[in-house]
C-alpha positions in Angstrom: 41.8 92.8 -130.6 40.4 93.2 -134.4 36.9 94.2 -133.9 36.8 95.4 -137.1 36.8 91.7 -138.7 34.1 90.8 -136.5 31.6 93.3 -137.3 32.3 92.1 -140.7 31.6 88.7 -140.1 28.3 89.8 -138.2 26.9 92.1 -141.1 27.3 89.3 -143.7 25.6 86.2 -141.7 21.8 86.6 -143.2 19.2 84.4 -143.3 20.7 81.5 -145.3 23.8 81.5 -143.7 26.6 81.9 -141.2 29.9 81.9 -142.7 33.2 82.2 -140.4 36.5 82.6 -141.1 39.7 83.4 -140.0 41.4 86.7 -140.5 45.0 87.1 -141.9 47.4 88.1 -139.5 48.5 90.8 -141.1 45.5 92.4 -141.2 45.3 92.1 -137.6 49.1 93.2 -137.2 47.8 97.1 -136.3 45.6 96.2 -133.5 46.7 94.5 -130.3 44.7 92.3 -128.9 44.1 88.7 -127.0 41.7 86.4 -129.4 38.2 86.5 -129.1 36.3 83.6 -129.8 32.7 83.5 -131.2 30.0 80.9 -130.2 26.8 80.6 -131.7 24.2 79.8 -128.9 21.7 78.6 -131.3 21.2 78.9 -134.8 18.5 80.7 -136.6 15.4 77.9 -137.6 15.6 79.6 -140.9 19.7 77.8 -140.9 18.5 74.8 -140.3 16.3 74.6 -143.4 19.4 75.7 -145.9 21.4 73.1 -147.1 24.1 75.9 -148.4 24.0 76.6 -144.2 23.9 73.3 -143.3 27.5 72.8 -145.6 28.6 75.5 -144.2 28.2 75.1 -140.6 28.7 71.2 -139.1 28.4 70.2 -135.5 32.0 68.7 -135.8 33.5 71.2 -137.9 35.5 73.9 -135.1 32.8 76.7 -135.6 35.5 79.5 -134.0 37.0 82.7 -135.5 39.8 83.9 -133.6 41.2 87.4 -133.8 44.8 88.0 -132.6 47.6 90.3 -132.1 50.7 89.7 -134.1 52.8 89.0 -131.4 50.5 86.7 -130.3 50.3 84.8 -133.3 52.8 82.7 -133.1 51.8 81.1 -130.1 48.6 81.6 -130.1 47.4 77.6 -130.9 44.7 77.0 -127.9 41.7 76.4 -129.7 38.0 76.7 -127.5 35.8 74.8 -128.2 31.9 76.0 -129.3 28.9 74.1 -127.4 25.5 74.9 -128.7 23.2 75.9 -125.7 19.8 73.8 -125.8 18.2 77.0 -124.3 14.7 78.8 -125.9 16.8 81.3 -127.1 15.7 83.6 -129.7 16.7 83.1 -133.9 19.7 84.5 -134.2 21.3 84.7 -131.2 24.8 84.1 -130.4 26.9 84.1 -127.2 31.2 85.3 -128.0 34.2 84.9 -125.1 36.4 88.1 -125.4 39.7 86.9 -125.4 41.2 89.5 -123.4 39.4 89.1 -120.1 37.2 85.9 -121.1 34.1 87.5 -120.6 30.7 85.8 -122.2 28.8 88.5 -124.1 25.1 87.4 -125.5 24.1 89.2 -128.4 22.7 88.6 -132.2 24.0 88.3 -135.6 22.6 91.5 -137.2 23.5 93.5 -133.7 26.6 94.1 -132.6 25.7 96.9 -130.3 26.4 94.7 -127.2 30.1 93.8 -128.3 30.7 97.0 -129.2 29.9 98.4 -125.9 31.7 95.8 -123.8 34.8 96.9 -125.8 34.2 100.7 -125.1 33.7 100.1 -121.1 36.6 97.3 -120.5 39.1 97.6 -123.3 39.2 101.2 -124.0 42.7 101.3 -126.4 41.3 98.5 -128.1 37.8 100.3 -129.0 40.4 103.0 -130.0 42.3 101.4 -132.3 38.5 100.2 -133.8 37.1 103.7 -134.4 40.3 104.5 -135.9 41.0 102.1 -138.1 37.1 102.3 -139.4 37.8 106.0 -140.3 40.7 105.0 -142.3 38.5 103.0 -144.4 35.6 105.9 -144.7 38.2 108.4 -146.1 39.2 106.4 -148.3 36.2 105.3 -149.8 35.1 108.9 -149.8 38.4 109.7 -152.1 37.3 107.6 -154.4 33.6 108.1 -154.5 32.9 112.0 -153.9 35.7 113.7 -155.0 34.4 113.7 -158.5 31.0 114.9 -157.1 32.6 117.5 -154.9 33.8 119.0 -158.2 31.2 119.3 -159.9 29.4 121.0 -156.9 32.0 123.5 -157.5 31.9 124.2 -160.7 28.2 124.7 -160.3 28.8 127.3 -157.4 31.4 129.4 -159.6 29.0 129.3 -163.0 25.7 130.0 -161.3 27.6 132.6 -159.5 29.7 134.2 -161.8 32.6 134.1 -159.3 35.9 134.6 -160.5 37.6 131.6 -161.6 40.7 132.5 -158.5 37.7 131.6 -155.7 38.9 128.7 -155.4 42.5 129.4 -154.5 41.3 131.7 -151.5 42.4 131.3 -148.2 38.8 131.5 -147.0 37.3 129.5 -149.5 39.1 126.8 -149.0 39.0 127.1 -145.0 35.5 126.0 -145.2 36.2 122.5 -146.0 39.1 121.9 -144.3 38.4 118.7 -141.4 36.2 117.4 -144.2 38.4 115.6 -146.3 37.5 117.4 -148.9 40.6 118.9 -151.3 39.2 122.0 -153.4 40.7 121.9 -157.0 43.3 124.7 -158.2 42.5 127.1 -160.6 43.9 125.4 -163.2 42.3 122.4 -162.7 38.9 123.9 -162.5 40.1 125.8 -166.0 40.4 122.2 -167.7 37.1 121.3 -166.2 35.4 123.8 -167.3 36.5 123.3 -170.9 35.7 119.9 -170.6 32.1 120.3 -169.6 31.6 123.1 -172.6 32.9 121.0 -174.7 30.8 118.3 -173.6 27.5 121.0 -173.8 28.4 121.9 -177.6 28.6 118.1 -178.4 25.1 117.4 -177.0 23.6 121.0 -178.6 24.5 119.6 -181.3 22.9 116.2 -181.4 19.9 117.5 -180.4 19.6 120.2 -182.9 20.4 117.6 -185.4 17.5 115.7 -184.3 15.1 118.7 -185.4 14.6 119.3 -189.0 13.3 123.3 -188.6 14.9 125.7 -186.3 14.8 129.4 -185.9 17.6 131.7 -184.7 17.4 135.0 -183.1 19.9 137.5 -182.0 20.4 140.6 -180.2 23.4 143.1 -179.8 23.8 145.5 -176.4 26.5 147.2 -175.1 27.8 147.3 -171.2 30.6 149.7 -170.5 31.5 150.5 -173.4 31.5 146.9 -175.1 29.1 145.4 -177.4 28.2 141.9 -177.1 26.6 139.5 -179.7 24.0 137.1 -178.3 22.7 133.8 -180.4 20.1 131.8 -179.6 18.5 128.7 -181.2 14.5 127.7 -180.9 12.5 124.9 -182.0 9.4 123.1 -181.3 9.6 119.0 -179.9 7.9 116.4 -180.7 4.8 117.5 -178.3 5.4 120.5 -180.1 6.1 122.8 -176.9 8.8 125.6 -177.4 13.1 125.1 -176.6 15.6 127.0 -176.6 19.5 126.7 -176.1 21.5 129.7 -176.2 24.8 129.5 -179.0 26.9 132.2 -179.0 27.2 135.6 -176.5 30.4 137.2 -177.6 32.2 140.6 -177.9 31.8 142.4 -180.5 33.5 145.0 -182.1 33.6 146.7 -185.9 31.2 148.0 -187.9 27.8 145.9 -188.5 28.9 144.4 -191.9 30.7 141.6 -189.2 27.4 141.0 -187.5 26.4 138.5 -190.8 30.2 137.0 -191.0 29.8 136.3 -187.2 26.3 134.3 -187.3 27.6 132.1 -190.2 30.2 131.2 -188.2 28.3 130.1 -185.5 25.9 128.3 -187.8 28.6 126.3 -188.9 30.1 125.7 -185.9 26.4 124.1 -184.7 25.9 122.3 -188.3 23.1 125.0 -189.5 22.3 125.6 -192.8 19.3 128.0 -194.9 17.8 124.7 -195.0 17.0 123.9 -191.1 16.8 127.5 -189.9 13.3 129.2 -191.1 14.1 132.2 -189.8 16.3 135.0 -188.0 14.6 137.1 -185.7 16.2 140.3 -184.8 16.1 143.4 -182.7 15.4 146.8 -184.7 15.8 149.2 -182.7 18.0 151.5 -180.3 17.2 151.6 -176.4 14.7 153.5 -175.0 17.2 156.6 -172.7 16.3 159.0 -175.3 12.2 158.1 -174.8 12.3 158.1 -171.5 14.3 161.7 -170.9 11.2 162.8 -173.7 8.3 161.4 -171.5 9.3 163.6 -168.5 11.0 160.6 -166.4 14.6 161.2 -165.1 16.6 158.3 -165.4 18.5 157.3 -162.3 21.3 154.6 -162.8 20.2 153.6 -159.9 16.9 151.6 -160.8 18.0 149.0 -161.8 21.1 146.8 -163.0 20.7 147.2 -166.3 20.7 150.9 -166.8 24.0 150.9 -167.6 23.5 148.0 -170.3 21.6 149.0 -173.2 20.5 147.9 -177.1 23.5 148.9 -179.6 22.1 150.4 -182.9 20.9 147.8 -184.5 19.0 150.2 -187.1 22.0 149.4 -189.0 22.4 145.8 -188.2 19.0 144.9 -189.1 19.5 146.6 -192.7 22.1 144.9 -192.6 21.0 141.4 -191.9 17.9 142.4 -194.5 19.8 142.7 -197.4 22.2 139.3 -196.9 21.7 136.0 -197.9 20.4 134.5 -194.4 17.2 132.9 -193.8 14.2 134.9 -193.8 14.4 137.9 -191.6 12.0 138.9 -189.2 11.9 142.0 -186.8 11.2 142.0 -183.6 7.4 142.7 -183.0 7.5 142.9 -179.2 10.7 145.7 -180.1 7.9 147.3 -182.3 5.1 147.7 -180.4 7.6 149.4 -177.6 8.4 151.5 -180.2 4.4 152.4 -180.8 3.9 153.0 -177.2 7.0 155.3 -177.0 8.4 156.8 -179.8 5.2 157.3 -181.7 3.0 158.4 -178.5 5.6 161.2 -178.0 5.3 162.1 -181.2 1.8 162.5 -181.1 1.8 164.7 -178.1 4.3 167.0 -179.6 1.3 167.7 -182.0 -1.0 169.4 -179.0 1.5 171.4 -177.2 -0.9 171.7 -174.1 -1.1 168.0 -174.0 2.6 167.5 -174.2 3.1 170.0 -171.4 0.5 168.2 -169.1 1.6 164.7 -169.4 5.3 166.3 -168.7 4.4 167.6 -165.9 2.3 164.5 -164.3 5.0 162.2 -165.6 7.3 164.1 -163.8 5.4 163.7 -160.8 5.8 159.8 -161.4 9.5 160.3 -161.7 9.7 161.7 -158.2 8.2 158.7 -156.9 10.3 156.7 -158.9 13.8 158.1 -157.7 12.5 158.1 -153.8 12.1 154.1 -154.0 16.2 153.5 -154.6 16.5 155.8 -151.0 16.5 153.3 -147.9 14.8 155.8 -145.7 12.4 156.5 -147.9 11.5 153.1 -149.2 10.4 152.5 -145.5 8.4 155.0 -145.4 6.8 153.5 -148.7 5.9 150.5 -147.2 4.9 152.0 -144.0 2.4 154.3 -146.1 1.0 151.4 -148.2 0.8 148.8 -146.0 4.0 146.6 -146.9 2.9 147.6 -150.8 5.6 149.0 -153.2 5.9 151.1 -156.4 8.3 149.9 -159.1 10.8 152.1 -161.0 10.9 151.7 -164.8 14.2 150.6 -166.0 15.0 151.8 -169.1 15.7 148.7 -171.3 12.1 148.5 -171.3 8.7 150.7 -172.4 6.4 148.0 -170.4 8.0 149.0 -167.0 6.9 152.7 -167.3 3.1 151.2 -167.9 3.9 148.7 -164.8 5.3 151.6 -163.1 1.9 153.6 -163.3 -0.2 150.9 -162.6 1.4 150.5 -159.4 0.6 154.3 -159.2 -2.7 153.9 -159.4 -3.4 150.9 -157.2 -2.4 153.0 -154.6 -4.2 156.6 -155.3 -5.6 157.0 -152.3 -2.7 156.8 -150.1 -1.0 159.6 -152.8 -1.7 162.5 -150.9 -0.3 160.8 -147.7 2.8 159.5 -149.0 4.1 162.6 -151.0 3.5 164.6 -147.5 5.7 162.0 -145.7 8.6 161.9 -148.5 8.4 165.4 -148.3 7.4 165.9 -152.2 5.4 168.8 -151.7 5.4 169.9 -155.3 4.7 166.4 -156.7 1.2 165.9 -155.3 -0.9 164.3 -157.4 -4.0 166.3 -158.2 -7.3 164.9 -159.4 -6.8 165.6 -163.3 -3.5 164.4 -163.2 -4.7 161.0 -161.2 -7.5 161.2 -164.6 -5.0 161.7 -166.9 -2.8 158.5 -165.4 -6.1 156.7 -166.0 -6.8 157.6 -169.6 -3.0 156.7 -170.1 -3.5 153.0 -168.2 -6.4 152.9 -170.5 -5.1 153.6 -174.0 -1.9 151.5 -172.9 -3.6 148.2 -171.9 -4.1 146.8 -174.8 -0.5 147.3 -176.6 0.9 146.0 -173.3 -0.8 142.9 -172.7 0.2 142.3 -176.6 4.0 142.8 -176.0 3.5 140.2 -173.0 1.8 137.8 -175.3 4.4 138.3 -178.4 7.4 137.6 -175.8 5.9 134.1 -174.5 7.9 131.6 -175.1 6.1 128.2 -173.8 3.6 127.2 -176.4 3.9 130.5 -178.8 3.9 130.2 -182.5 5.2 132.9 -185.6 0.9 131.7 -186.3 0.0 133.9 -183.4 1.5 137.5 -184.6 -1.5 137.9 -187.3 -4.0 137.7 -184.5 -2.8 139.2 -181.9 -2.1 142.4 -184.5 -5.7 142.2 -185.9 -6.9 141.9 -181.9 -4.8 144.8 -181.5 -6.4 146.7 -183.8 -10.2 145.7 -182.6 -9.3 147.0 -178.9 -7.5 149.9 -179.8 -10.5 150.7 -182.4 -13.0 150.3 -179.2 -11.1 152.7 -176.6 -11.1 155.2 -179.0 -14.6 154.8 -180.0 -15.7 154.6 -176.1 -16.1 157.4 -174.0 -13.7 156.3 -171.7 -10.7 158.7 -172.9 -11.1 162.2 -173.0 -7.6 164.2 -173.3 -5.9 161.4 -175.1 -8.8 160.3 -177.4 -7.0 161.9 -180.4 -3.8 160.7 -179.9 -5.7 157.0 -179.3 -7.2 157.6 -183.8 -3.6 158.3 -184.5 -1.9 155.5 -182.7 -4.3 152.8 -184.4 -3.1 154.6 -188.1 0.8 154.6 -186.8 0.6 150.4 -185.8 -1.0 150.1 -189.3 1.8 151.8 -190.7 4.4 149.8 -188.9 2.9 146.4 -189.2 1.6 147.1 -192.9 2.8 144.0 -194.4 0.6 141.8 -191.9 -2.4 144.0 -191.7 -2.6 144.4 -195.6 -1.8 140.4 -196.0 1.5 141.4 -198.2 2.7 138.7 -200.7 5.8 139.4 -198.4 4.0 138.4 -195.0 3.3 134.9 -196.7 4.8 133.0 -194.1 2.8 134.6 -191.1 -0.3 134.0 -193.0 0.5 130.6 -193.6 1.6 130.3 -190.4 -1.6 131.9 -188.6 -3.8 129.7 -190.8 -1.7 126.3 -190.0 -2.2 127.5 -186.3 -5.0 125.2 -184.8 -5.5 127.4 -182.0 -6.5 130.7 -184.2 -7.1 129.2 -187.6 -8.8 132.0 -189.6 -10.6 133.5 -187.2 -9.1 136.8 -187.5 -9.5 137.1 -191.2 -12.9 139.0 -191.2 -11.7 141.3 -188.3 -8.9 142.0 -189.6 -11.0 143.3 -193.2 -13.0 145.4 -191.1 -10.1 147.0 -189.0 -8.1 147.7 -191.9 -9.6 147.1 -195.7 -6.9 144.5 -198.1 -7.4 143.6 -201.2 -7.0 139.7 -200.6 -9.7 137.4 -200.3 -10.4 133.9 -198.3 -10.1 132.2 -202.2 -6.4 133.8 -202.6 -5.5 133.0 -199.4 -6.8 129.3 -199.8 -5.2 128.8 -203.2 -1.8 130.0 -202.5 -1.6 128.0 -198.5 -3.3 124.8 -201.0 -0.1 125.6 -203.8 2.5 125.7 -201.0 1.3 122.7 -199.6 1.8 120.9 -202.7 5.2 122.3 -203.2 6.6 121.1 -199.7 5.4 117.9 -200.1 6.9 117.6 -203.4 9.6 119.1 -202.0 10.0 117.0 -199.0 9.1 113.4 -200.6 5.9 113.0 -198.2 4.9 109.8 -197.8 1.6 110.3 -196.3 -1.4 108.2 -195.1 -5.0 109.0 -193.7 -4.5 109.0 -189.6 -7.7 107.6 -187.7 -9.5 110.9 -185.9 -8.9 111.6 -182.1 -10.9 113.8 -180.4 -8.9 116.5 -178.3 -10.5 118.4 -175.8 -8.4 121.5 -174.2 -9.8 125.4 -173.7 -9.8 128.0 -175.9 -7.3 130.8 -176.0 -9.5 133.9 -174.6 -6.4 136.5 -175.5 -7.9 137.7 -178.8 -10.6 139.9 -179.3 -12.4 140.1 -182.7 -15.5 141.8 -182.0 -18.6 140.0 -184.0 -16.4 137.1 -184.2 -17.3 135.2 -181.6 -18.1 131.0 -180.6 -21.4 131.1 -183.1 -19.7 133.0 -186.3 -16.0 132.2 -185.9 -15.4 130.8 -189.0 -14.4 132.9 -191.6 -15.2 133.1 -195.7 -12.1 130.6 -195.9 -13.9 128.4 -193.4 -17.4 127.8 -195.1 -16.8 128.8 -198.9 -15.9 126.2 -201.4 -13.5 128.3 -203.5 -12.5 127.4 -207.2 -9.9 124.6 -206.6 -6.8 124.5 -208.3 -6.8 122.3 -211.0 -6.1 118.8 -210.4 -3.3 117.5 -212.2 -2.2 115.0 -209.2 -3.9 113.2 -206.6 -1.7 114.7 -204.3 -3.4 118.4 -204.8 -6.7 116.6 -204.3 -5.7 115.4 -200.8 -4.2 118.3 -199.8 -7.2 120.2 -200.7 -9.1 117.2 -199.0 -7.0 117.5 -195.8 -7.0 121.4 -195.6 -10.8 121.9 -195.8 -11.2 118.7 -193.3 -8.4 120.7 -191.0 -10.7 123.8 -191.4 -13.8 122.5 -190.1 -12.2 120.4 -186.9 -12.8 121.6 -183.9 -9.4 121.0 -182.6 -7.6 123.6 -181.0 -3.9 122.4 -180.4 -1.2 121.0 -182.3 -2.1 117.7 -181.7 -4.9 117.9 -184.1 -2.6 118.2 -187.1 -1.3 114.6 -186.3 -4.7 113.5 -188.7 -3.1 115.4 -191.3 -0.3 114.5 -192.5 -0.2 116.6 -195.9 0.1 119.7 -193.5 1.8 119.0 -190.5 5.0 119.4 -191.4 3.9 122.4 -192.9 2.3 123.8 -189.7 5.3 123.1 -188.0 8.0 124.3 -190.8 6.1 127.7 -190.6 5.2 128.0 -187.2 8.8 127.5 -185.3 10.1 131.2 -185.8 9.8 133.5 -183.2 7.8 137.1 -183.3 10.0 138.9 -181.1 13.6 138.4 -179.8 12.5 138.0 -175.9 13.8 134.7 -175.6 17.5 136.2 -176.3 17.1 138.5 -173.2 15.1 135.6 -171.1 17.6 132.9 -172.5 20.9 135.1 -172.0 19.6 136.9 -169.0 21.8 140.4 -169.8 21.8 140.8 -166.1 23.8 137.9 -165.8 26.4 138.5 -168.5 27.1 142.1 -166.9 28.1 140.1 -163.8 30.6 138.1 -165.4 31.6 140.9 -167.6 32.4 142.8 -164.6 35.1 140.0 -163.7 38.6 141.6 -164.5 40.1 137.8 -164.2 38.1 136.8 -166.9 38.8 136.7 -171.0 36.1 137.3 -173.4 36.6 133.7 -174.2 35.8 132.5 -170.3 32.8 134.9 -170.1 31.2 133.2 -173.1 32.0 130.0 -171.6 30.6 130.7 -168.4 27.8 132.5 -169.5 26.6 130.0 -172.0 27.3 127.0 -169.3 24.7 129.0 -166.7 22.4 129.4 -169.9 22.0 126.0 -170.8 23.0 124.1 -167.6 19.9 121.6 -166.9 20.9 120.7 -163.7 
């Protein structure tokens, strides 16, 4: 019996009408059966009222539907005839004879259930044959359907992964789907997908950067086993002006650093990038931090983390390199910097008081015993016991900021000190109460530089406009500690630390002809504006005042929109309200003064040859006194947004390399001895930029 064609016809009668047919015999050939014969008992009122139905279905037309075994077919001529009950029943039901015993079954049109189940109770090999052919028909569909999805779901599992590529041709791999239907893909299949779904990434990296008219670049170098690798990434801000990224490149490297420029040109062609659309490069400047951390007293484990055995190549050399080559202007990390400040330099400093030195050696080496016990199982139990399912955190050495992490931990748990150093048996690292004071002065002096690093490597909704600012806040709350009574033992060392950021930011803090851009930027920034410039002339003296700043932003203006063919027009005002930034900190400059000379002073304006210099001087000085805070505002003024936005794209530190082209990540698929260079690259950049 073909059940199968009669579920069919019982799924497709619907409320307009009933449509029956006869089923081909040779579709009917595979199951054996005696006809069954369909009656309807009485037709849905709905029917009635459908003249498509009513065509369909007449009272003298032979309503039946017989189902049949091949060998029956031939003979098989007997026709039954259908009598419509006159009984109350309910719309839609129907009464059917089973051929094969002649049983009457009642049941509806959009249920089947009842048929079904007579088939399963009296004609089990017929049921059989049902369920059988129905599964037929679901592989089938599935074959066509999910195996490109199935796939897919693969090649996601070996990217975000960083399995090797011969996964998928183990035994035990594949024994997971077998009784699905599912067929896993050879290796060399998944090869040809993979190169199919980079190439398709490149395509669409490159529409979209196309799309942008400013981008900025940023690289890094590092090396993992005794390999360097080259990292490119791209950054620009959308249309609702929020940071994005896409990584480009992450490739060996090898040779000296003269390659390093030869390399990014290439990829800048490859991605259709020219001096034009990219602003600026930003670059790391400096070696890792091993050396700093064997000099503060802290004995590096390779244990603590996984990237102690993947550090920062010297890139001294590559950024003096990259400095003195036609690319696009070339910034330095500031984040990179600032570690530098909080390392390098404060180590320096102590080396001036020998006592010092010697004490902070000795605490710090205190820290490191802590440090090294939380890698031990046993004793990372005992950690938690002790601090009540706390933890401490073990710098890493890629990093200045985890050593201040690392002692704030430290500290959050002082009291319990004593207790837990008994119970890890570190009898000669107790902490005493000068050296707990000392960790404090230390937490102290290092707040401020740390929260800045953490501010500089944002991503989300960061402008090159903010560096200015955060310096000159920098400046103000390193000038306060050192002023305050708060440090005692490091107070010096806090005067000398202020002079040493001047000296490696002095470009910014002295407003350089060479840190135009950042000025520009900072100004063009709604969200800071110029209300760092009298701060910043109190924290460290320049000879540049609001009128030269004003000029040469009002010149450059000018210039770009020459330069650019603006065709501008006055926008209608909007009022935006959002909250202020609370990160900086210029002392007197505060909510009732923050407007600076620039702000309030109507400095000699450049002579007006154009009507164009006369709007943009219009335009800036209206920009100046809104009270607008975000991007959005620079939507009323059009002589200056593309400005802003030109100037405020770049980067001020490299983070995004790291956070974009997590370094963890490539060291996995580095590791993979099945893979090329070429595949890692592929794979690496694939998990980088996969959106799905």
């Amino acid at each position: 019996m073909e059940l199968t064609t009669m579920l069919d016809m019982a799924n497709a009668v619907d409320v307009s009408r009933i449509k029956m047919e006869a089923v081909d015999c040779n579709a009917a050939a595979a199951v054996a059966a005696a006809p069954l014969h369909i009656l309807p008992e009485q037709l849905n009122w709905q029917l009635a009222q459908s003249s498509t139905a009513a065509e369909c279905i007449k009272m003298e037309q032979d309503p039946r539907v017989i189902w049949q075994s091949s060998e029956a077919m031939a003979s098989c001529q007997m026709q039954q005839e259908a009598e419509v009950q006159d009984s109350n029943a309910k719309p839609g039901a129907i009464s059917a004879t089973c051929n094969a015993c002649h049983s009457r079954i009642k049941g509806f049109v959009t249920v089947t259930s009842n048929f079904i189940k007579h088939l399963r109770l009296k004609h089990f090999e017929i049921h059989a044959a049902f369920i059988s052919a129905k599964q037929v028909g679901n592989t089938e569909t599935l074959e066509v359907h999910e195996t490109e999805s199935f796939d897919h779901r693969v090649m996601s599992y070996i990217i975000d992964s960083a399995a090797p590529l011969s996964t998928v041709e183990e035994h035990s791999f594949r024994n997971m789907f077998k009784g699905t239907n599912l067929r896993v893909m050879s290796r060399s299949k998944l090869e040809l997908r993979l190169d199919a779904r980079f190439g398709q990434m490149c395509e669409s990296i490159k529409n979209v950067i196309a799309t942008h008219k400013y981008v900025c670049t940023s690289a890094d170098i590092w090396s993992h086993r005794h390999c360097s690798y080259f990292a490119y990434t791209c950054h620009w801000l959308d249309q609702k002006y929020q940071r994005k990224s896409t990584a480009l490149a992450c490739r060996r490297f090898t040779g000296d650093y003269a390659q390093i420029v030869e390399m990014m040109s290439s990829i800048n062609t490859e991605y259709d990038l020219n001096n034009l659309k990219i602003v600026a490069t930003v670059t790391h400047n400096g070696s890792n931090f091993a050396k700093v951390f064997r000099e503060f007293g802290i004995q590096n484990d390779n244990s603590y983390d996984d990237e102690s055995d993947c550090c920062h190549a010297d890139v001294d050399a590559a950024s003096k390199v990259l400095a003195y080559n036609t690319l696009p202007n070339h910034i330095q990390c500031a984040s990179h910097t600032l570690n530098l400040l909080a390392s390098s330099d404060f180590v320096q400093l102590l080396g001036e008081d020998k006592a010092l030195r010697e004490r902070h050696s000795k605490v710090f080496a205190k820290c490191s015993a802590l440090w090294r016990k939380c890698n031990c199982p046993k004793s990372a139990e005992i950690i938690q016991t002790v601090l009540s399912g706390g933890a401490l955190i073990a710098p890493i050495s890629s990093r200045w900021n985890s050593i201040y992490d690392g002692i704030c931990y430290i500290l959050s748990h002082k009291e319990k000190l004593a207790e837990l150093c008994s119970k890890l048996a570190l009898h000669n690292s107790c902490f005493s109460a000068g050296d707990i004071q000392y960790l404090e002065e230390y937490r102290t002096l290092m707040a401020p530089i740390a929260s800045t690093i953490e501010f500089l490597q944002m991503e989300t909704n960061l402008y090159y406009g903010c560096l200015i600012p955060a310096l000159t806040s920098l400046c103000v709350k390193l000038k306060r500690i050192s002023d305050s009574s708060d440090l005692i033992d490091l107070r010096n060392v806090a005067l000398e630390l202020q002079l040493r950021l001047k000296q490696r930011f002095a470009k910014y803090v002295r407003l350089a002809e060479d840190a135009n851009s950042a000025i520009i930027a900072s100004v063009l920034c709604p969200t800071v504006k110029m209300r760092w410039f009298n701060a910043l002339a109190k924290v460290s003296p320049h000879e540049r005042s609001a009128d030269d700043i004003h000029k040469m932003i009002i010149a450059e203006a000018v210039r770009h929109a020459k330069a650019t063919e603006n065709n501008y027009q006055v926008c209608q005002e909007s009022a935006h309200s959002k909250e202020k930034d609370d990160f900086y900190e210029f002392d007197e400059i505060d909510d009732a003064c923050e407007t600076s000379d620039l702000d309030m002073s109507q400095p000699s304006p450049l002579p007006p040859t154009t009507k164009l210099v006369d709007d943009v001087e219009a335009q800036f000085h209206s920009y100046l006194r809104d009270s607008g805070k975000f991007f959005e505002v620079l939507d009323k003024y059009p002589l200056l947004h593309d400005l802003a936005i030109k100037y405020n794209t770049p980067l001020a530190s490299s983070a995004p390399v790291e956070r974009v082209l997590s370094l963890v990540n490539v060291n996995r698929y580095a590791r993979r001895s099945d893979l090329s260079d070429y595949s890692v690259e592929k794979l690496v950049l694939l998990k980088a930029n996969c959106t799905d």
